[in-house]
C-alpha positions in Angstrom: 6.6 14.7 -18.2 6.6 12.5 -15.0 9.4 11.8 -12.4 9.2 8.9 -9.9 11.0 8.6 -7.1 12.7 5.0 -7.3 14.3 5.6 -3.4 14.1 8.6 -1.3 16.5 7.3 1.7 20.0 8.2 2.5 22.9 5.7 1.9 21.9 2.4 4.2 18.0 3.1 3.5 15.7 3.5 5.9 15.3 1.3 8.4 19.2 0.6 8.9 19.1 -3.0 9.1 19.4 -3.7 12.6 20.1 -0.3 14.1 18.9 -0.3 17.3 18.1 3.3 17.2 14.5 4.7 18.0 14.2 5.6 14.7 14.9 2.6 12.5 12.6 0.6 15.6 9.7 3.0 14.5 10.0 2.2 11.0 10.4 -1.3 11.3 7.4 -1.4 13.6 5.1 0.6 10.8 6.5 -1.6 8.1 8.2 1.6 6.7 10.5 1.7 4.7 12.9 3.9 2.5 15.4 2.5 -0.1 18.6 4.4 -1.7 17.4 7.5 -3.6 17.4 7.6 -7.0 14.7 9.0 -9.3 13.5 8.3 -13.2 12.3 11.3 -15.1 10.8 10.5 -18.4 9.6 13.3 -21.2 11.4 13.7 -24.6 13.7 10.6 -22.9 14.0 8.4 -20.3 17.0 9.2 -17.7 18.1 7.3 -14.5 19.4 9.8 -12.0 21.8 8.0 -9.4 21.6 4.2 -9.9 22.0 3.0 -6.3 22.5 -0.5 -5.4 18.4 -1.0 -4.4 18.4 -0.7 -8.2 17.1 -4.3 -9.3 14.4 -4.1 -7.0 13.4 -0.4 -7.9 13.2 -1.3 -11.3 11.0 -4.1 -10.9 8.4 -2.3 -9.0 8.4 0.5 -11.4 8.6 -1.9 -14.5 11.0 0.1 -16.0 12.4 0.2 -19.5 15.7 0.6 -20.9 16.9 4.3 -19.8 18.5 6.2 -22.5 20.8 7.9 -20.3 21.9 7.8 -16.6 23.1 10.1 -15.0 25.4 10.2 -11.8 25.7 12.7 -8.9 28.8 11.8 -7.5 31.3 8.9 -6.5 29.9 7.9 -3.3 28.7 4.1 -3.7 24.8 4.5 -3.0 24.8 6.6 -6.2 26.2 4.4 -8.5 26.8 0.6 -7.4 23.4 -0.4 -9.4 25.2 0.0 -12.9 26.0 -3.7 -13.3 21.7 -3.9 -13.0 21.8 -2.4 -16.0 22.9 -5.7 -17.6 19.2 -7.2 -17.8 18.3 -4.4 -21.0 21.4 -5.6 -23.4 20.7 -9.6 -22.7 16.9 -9.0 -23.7 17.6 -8.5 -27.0 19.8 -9.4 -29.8 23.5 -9.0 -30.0 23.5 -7.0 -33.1 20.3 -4.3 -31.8 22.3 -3.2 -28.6 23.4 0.2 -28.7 25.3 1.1 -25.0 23.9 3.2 -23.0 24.9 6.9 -22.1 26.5 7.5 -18.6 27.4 10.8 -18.0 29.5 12.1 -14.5 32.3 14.3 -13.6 36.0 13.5 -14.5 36.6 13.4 -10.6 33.8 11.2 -10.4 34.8 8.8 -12.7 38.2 8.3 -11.5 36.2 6.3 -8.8 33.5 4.6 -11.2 35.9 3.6 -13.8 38.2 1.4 -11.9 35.3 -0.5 -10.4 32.8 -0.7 -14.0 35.5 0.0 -16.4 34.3 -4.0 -18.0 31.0 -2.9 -18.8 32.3 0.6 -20.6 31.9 -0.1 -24.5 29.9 -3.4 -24.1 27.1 -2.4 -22.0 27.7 1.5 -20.9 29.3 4.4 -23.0 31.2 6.7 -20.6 29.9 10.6 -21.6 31.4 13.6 -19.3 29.5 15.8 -17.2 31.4 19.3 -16.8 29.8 22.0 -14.4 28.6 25.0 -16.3 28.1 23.2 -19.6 24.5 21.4 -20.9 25.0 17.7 -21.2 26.2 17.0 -24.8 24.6 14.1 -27.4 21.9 11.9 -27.8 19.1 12.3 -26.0 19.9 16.1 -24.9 18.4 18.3 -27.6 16.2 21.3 -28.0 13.5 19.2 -26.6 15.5 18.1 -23.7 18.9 20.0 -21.8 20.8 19.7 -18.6 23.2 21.3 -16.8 25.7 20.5 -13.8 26.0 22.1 -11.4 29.1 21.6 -9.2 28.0 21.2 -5.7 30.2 20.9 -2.4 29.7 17.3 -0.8 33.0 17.8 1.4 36.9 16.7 0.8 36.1 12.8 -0.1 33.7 13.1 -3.5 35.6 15.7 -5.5 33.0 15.2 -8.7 30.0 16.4 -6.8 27.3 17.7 -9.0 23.6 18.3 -9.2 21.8 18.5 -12.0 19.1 21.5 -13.8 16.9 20.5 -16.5 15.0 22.5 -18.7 12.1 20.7 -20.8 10.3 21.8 -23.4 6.3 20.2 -24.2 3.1 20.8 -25.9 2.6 22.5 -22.9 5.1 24.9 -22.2 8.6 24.6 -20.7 9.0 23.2 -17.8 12.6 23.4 -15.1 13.7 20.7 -12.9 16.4 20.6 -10.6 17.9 18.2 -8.3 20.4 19.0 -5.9 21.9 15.5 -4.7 24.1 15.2 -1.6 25.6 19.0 -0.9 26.1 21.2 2.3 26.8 24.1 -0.2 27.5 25.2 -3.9 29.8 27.6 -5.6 27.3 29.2 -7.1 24.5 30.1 -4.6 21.8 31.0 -7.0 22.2 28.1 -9.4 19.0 26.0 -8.7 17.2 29.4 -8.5 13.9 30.1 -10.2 13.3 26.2 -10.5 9.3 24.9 -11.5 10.5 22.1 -9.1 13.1 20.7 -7.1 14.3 17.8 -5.6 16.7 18.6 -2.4 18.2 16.6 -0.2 17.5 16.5 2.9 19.6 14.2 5.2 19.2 15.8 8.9 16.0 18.1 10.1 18.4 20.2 12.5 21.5 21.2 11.5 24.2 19.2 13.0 27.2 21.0 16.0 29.9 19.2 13.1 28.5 18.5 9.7 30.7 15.6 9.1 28.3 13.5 6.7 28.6 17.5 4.8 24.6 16.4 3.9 22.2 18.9 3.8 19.6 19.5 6.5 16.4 20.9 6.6 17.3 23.4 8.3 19.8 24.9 6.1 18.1 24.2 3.5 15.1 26.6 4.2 18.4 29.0 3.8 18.5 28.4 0.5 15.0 27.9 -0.4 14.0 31.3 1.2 16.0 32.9 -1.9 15.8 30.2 -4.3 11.8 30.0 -4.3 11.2 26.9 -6.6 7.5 26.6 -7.3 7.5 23.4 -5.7 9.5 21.6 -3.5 10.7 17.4 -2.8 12.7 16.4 -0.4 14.4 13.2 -1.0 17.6 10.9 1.0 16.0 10.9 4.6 17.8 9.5 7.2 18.1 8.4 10.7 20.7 10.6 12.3 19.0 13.3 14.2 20.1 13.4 17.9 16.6 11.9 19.3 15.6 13.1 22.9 14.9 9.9 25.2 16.7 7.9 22.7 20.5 8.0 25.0 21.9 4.8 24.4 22.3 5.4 20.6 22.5 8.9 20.8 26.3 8.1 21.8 26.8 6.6 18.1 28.7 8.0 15.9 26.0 8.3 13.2 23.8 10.4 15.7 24.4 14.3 15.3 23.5 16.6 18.0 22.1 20.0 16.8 24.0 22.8 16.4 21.3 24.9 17.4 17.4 23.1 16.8 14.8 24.2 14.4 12.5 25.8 17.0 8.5 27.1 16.8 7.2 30.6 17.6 7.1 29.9 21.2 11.0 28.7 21.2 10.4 24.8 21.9 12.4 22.6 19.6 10.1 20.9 17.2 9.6 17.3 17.9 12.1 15.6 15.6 10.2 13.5 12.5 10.1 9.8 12.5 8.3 8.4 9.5 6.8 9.8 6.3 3.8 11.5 8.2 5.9 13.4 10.8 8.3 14.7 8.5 5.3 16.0 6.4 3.6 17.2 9.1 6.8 19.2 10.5 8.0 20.6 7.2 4.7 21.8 6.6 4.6 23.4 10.3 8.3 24.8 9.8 7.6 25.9 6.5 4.0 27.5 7.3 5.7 29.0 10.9 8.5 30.8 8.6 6.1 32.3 6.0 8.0 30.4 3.0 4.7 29.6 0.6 5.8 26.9 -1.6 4.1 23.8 -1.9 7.1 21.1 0.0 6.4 17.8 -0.1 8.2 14.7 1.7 8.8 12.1 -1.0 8.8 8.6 -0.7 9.6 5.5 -2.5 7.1 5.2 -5.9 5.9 8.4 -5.7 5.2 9.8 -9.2 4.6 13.3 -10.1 3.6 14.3 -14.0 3.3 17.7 -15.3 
C-alpha cells in the first residue's frame, strides 16, 4: 500500500503568485513550493483523491497511470477543476478498450461539478454517489478495498462536504486510512477515530478571532487528535494566512487571520509562526511534544510517498 502526496498546499498553492506577504517572499526565496493538495493511494486499486487544477503537472512528476476511481471531497474548485486532465488516459488507447472512469461525490457536490463537466460524464467519467454513512459501492470497492464518507462541516457555501475512511485489507494485515479534507468540524466527532493514519488538514497554525475560510487549524486540530489518537499523523493544504508579527502592511489583507487566542509554549510566549516545510515540522513537533500527544505527526509535502 503506498500513498503520495501529489499537492499538500491550500487552494492558490504555496507561494501565492505574487503575494507580497512575508510568507509567500520566504518561499519564493527558498525555491519552495507547495501545489493544490491532492493525494494518490494505490493497494488493491488506484484512487485519485481531490483532482485539483495542478493536476497535469502532478501527474507528470509522479508518472501516474490511469486511476480507477477518483474521488472528490467537495465542490470548491481546487478539489476538482483537474478532471478535464483526466482526458490524456482515454486518447492513449483505443476507442473500443475505454471503459470511463469512476467519480464518486456527494449529490450536493455534484450539483456544482455536473454543470461545469457534465460533457465528459459517459464518454470519459462515470458519475458514482458518495452518501455519508454508507461504503462506496462498485468496482474497485470490495472486500479487499472499502470506503466510507464521512460528512464534514466546511461552512454554508460547499453543502457536499465529506472526508473519506478507508479500510484495507493485505498480506499483511488490515490497514485504516482516513483523510479529513477541508472541515472546521463534523457531525460525528469520533468518526476518523482509531485511524492507522490520517491525513488532516491543516490550513492555519493558530486558530483564527473569525474562522471565515471554516478550514481547520492546527490548533484545533490537536482538539480532535487528542481523542482521536491515529497512529500516525499528515498534515496536508498549508497555507499562508497566519497573522505574521513584523509583517503589518499585509497583515491588513483580508486573507491574513489574526488569532483568536495563539498556540503558546510552557512559558506562555506565542510560538514563532512556521514558514516553510522545516518550521512547521519543527513547531508541530515542539507543540505536539510540549502537549504530551505521542503520535508520530508529520508535515507533508509535495511527492512525499509513504508505503505500508
Amino acid at each position: 500500500m503506498e500513498l503520495i502526496f501529489l499537492g499538500t498546499g491550500g487552494a492558490w498553492g504555496l507561494p501565492e503568485h505574487s503575494c507580497p506577504c512575508a510568507t509567500c517572499r520566504h518561499l519564493r526565496a527558498k525555491g519552495e513550493h507547495r501545489g493544490r493538495t491532492s493525494l494518490w493511494l494505490e493497494g488493491p486499486a488506484k484512487l485519485l483523491i481531490d483532482p485539483g487544477p495542478d493536476l497535469r503537472a502532478q501527474l507528470m512528476r509522479e508518472n501516474l497511470p490511469r486511476p480507477d476511481a477518483v474521488l472528490i471531497t467537495h465542490e470548491h474548485g481546487d478539489h476538482f477543476l483537474g478532471l478535464d486532465e483526466l482526458l490524456c488516459y482515454r486518447r492513449a488507447v483505443p476507442a473500443q478498450d475505454w471503459r470511463p472512469i469512476p467519480v464518486y461525490a456527494s449529490a450536493a457536490a455534484w450539483e456544482q461539478i455536473e454543470p461545469r463537466f457534465g460533457y465528459l460524464l459517459g464518454s470519459l467519467l462515470e458519475k458514482r454517489l458518495a452518501l455519508p454513512g454508507q461504503a462506496l459501492a462498485g468496482f474497485p470497492f470490495g472486500r479487499d478495498l472499502s470506503c466510507q464518507p464521512v460528512k464534514t462541516d466546511h461552512g454554508p457555501m460547499p453543502k457536499g462536504s465529506v472526508g473519506y475512511r478507508f479500510a484495507v485489507n493485505q498480506p499483511g494485515g488490515s490497514l485504516t486510512l482516513g483523510y479529513t479534507s477541508d472541515m472546521v468540524s463534523l457531525s460525528e466527532p469520533d468518526a476518523f477515530a482509531g485511524l492507522d493514519c490520517l491525513v488532516c488538514q491543516c490550513h492555519f497554525f493558530n486558530e483564527p478571532q473569525v474562522n471565515r475560510a471554516n478550514h481547520l487549524s492546527l490548533q484545533r486540530a490537536l482538539e480532535f487528535l487528542g481523542r482521536w489518537r491515529p497512529g500516525a499523523v499528515f498534515f496536508v493544504h498549508l497555507s499562508c494566512q497566519d497573522y505574521l508579527p513584523g509583517d503589518e502592511t499585509v497583515n491588513a489583507m483580508l486573507k491574513k487571520y489574526a488569532p483568536a487566542d495563539p498556540l503558546r509554549a510552557p512559558d506562555g510566549a506565542p510560538y514563532a509562526i512556521p514558514r516553510d516545510q522545516d518550521s512547521w515540522q519543527a513547531a508541530v513537533e515542539r507543540v505536539f511534544t510540549d502537549r504530551g500527544l505521542d503520535l508520530p505527526a508529520k508535515v507533508a509535502w509535495d511527492g512525499l510517498r509513504v508505503g505500508w
